[in-house]
C-alpha positions in Angstrom: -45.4 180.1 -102.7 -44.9 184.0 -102.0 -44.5 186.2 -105.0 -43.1 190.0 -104.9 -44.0 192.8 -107.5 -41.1 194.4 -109.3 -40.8 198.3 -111.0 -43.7 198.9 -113.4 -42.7 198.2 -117.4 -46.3 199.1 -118.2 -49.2 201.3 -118.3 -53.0 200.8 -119.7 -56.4 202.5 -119.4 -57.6 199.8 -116.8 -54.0 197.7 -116.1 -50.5 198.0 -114.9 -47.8 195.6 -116.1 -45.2 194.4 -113.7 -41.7 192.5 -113.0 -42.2 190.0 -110.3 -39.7 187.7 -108.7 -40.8 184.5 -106.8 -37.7 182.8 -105.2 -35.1 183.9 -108.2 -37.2 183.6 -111.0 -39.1 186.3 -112.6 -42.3 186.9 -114.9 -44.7 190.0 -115.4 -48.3 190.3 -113.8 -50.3 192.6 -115.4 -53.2 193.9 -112.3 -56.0 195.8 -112.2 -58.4 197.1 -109.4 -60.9 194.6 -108.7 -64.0 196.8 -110.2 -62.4 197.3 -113.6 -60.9 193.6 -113.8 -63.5 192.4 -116.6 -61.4 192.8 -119.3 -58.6 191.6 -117.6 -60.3 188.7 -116.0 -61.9 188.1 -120.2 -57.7 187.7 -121.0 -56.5 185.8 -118.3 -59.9 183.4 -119.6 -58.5 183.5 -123.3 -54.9 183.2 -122.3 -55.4 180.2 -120.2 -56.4 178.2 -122.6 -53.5 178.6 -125.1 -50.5 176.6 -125.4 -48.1 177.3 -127.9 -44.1 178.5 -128.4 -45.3 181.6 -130.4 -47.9 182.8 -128.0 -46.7 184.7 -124.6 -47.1 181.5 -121.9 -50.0 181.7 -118.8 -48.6 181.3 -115.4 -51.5 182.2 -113.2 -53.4 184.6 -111.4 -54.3 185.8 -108.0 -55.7 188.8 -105.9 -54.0 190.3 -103.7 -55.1 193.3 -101.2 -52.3 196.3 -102.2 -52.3 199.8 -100.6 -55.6 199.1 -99.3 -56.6 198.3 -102.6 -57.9 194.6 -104.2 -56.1 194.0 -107.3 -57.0 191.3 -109.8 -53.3 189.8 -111.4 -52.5 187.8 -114.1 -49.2 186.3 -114.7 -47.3 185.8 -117.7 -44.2 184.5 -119.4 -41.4 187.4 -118.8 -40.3 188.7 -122.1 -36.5 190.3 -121.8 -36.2 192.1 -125.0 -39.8 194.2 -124.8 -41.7 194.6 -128.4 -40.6 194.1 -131.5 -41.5 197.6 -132.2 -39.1 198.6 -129.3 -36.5 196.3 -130.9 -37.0 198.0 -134.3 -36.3 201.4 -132.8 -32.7 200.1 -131.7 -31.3 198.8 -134.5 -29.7 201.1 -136.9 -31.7 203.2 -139.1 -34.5 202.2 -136.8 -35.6 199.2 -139.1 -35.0 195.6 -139.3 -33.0 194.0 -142.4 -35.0 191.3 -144.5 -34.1 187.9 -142.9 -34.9 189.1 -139.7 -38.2 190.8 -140.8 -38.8 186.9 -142.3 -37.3 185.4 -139.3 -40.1 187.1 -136.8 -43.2 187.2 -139.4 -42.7 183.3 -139.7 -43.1 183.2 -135.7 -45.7 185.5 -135.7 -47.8 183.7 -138.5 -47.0 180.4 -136.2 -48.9 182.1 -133.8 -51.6 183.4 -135.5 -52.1 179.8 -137.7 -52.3 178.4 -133.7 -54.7 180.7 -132.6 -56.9 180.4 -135.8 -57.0 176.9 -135.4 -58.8 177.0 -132.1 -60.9 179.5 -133.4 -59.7 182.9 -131.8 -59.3 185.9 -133.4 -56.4 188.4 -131.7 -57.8 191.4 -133.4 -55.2 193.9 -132.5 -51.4 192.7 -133.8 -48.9 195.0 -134.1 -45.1 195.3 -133.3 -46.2 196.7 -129.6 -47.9 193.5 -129.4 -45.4 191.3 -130.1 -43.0 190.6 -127.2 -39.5 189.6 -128.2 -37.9 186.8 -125.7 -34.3 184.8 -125.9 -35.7 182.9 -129.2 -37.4 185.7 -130.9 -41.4 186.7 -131.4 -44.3 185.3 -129.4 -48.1 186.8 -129.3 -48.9 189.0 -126.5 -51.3 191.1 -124.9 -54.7 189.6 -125.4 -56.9 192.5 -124.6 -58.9 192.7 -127.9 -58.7 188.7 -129.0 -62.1 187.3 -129.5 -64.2 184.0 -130.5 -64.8 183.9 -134.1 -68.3 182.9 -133.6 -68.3 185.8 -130.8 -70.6 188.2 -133.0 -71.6 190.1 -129.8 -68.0 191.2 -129.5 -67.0 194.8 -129.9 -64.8 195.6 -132.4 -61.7 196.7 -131.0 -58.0 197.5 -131.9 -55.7 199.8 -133.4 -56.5 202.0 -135.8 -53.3 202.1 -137.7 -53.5 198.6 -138.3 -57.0 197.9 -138.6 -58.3 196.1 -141.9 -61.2 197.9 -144.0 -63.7 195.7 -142.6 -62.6 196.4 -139.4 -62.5 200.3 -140.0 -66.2 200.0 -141.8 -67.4 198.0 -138.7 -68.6 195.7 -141.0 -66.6 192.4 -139.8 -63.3 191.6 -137.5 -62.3 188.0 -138.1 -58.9 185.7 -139.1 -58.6 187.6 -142.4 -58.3 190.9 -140.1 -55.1 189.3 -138.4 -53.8 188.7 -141.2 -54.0 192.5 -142.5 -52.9 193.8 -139.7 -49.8 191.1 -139.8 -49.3 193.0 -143.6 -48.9 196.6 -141.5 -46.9 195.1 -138.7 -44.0 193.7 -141.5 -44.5 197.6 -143.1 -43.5 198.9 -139.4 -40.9 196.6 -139.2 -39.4 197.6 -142.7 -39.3 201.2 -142.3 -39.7 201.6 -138.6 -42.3 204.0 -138.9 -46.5 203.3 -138.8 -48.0 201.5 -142.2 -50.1 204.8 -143.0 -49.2 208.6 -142.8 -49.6 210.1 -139.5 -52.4 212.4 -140.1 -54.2 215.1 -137.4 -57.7 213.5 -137.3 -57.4 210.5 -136.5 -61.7 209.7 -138.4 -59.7 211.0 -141.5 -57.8 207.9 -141.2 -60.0 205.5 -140.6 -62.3 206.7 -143.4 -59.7 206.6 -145.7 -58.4 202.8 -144.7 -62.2 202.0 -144.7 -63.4 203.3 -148.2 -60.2 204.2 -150.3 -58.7 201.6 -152.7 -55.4 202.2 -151.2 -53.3 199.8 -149.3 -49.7 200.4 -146.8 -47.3 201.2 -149.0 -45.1 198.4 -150.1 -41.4 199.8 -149.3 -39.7 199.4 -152.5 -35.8 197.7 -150.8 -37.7 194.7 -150.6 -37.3 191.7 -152.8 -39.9 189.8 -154.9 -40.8 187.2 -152.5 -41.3 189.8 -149.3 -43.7 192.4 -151.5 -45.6 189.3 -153.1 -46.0 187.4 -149.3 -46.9 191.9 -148.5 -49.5 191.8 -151.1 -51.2 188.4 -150.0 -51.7 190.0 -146.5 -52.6 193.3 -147.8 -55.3 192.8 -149.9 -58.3 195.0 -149.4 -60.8 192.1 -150.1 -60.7 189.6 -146.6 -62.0 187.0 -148.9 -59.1 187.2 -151.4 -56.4 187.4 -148.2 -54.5 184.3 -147.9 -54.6 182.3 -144.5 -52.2 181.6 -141.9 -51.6 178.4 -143.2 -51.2 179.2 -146.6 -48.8 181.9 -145.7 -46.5 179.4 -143.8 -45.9 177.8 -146.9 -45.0 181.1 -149.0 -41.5 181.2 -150.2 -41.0 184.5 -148.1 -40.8 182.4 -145.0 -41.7 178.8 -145.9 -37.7 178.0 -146.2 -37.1 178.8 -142.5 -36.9 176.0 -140.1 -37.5 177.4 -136.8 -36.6 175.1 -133.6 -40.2 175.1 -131.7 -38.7 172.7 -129.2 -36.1 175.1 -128.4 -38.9 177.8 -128.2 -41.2 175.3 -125.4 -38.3 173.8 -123.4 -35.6 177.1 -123.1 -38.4 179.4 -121.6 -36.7 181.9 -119.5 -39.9 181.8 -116.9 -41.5 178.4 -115.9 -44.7 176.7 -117.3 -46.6 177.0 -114.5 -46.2 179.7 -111.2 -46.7 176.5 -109.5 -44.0 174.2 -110.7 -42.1 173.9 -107.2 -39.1 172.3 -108.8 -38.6 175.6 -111.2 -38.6 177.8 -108.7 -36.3 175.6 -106.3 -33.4 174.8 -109.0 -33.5 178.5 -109.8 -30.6 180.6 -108.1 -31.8 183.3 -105.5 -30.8 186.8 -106.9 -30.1 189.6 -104.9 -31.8 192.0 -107.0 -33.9 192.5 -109.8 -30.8 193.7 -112.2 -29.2 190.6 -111.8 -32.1 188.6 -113.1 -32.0 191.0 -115.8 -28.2 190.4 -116.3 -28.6 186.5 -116.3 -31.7 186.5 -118.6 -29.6 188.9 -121.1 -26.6 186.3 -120.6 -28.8 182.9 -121.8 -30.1 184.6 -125.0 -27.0 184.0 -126.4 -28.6 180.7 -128.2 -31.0 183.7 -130.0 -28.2 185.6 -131.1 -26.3 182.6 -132.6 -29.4 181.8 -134.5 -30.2 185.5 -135.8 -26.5 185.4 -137.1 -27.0 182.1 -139.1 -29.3 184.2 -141.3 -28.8 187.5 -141.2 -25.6 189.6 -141.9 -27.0 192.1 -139.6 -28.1 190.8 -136.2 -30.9 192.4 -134.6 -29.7 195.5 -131.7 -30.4 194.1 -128.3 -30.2 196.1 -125.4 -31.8 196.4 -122.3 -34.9 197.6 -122.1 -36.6 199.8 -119.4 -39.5 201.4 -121.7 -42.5 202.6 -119.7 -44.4 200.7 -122.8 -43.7 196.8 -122.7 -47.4 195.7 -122.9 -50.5 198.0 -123.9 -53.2 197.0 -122.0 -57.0 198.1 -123.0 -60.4 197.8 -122.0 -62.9 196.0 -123.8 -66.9 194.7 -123.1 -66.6 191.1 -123.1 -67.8 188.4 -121.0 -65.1 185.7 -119.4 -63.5 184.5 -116.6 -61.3 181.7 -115.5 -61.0 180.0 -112.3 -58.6 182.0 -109.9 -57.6 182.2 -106.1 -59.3 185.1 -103.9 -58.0 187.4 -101.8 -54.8 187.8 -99.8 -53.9 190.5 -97.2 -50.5 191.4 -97.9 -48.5 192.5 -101.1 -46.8 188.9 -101.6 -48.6 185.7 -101.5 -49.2 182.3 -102.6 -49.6 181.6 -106.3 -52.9 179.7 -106.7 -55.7 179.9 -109.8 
């Protein structure tokens, strides 16, 4: 089964984020050279082994030879909407209204009660982490995500949205998420980053590490949203409550999200191997009309964001330069995965 790279929707330190297209379907490949794959190969490790409708979906990986170079690849669910921090700067104002800021922490916390469970840690969530597909939020970009029991990890993430522990160095486990969960719903309220934007960025982190402050808690918000804000943002991890605790919050423990809809409607196939996807899917003539008929089936999403919100979220197209951040970090890990190819397209195999 060939497979042929599309435009670039991504740029990291060590990685470059893709469209590709294998017989009228598309998903994204994130590559990097050969030499520098650690990181990537440490993800494509972690993301293998996760199966969930609120965590971005594994489809394979390869290496190919491009422009004389060997590239390591690693495919993934195609996400059509980008971030949610991309879909936050659309809407107007540039911030999300209530029900869909419940709507999208309830997947999110899905997610991170799912990875919990098995014992991972994502260590960097935030809105430019969060990829938005045809029935809302999923978990992306793995780069950071460690074992819990991993103490030999580095600490990693954004600073913005680290949790004091994190910024002192001292620890970097579930609680962590869960902070950083609390400054992703602040950026999704206000549409702007859960602390001032200050010049030195040490100020910052010595000031989320040793004040007693916390994100400010944007006052529009109703009793249940700053009370589910204030069990996240808590500057004691001990005190913070867990994914599964959170589920149950009145906040977002009303909402009845269809996770069948989420696993069976994927917009991108369960496996870059599944012959009968990629056969029963139409040949396109161009990337844009993929786009177009991925844009066409989220229809079901918009329905659903109706049913409870008065204010839908603002879809558009996206062609940020930004989809996925991809980082470097020192950690061990790699799965099992084809080798080598001498041309640009090839067959899927891992």
């Amino acid at each position: 089964m060939e497979w042929h790279r599309g435009h670039t929707i991504g740029h990291g330190a060590s990685a470059t984020v893709s469209t590709a297209t294998c017989r009228g379907g598309v998903f994204a490949v994130k590559s990097s050279e050969l030499p520098r794959s650690k990181p990537l190969k440490k993800e494509q490790n972690i993301l293998s082994s996760l199966s969930s409708p609120y965590v971005v979906a594994y489809k394979g990986c390869d290496i190919t030879m491009e422009n004389n170079k060997l590239l390591f690849n690693l495919f993934m669910e195609y996400m059509p909407f980008g971030t949610l921090a991309q879909a936050t700067r659309r809407c107007d104002g540039g911030r999300l209204n209530e029900l869909t800021i419940a709507c999208y922490t309830r997947q999110i916390v899905e997610g991170l009660e799912y990875l919990h469970s098995k014992g991972l840690v994502h260590c960097d969530i935030k809105g430019a982490n969060i990829l938005i597909g045809e029935y809302g939020a999923k978990i992306g970009d793995f780069g950071c995500a460690k074992s819990v029991e991993d103490s030999t990890a580095a600490i990693g993430g954004t600073p913005m949205f680290m949790a004091p522990e994190v910024a002192r160095r001292e620890e970097q486990g579930c609680a962590s998420d869960i902070w950083s969960l609390g400054c992703t719903m602040v950026e999704m309220a206000t549409g702007g980053t859960p602390w001032p934007i200050v010049a030195d960025p040490f100020s910052m982190l010595y000031h989320i590490a040793y004040s007693n402050e916390v994100p400010q808690i944007p006052s529009f918000l109703s009793k249940e949203a700053k009370d589910f804000l204030g069990k996240c943002l808590n500057r004691n991890p001990k005190e913070r409550w867990r994914a599964s605790e959170l589920l149950k919050h009145p906040f977002i423990g009303k909402l009845c999200l269809n996770k069948e809809g989420l696993e069976s409607n994927s917009s991108s196939p369960t496996s870059v191997l599944e012959q009968g996807f990629w056969s029963c899917v139409e040949e396109s003539e161009s990337f844009g009309n993929l786009v177009h008929t991925t844009f066409e089936i989220s229809a079901a999403w918009r329905i659903r964001m109706l049913a409870v919100s008065s204010r839908v979220p603002c879809w558009g197209r996206h062609h940020d330069e930004n989809w996925i951040t991809a980082r470097s970090i020192r950690v061990e890990g790699f799965g099992n995965c084809g080798t080598g190819t001498t041309s640009t397209s090839r067959e899927l195999s891992h």
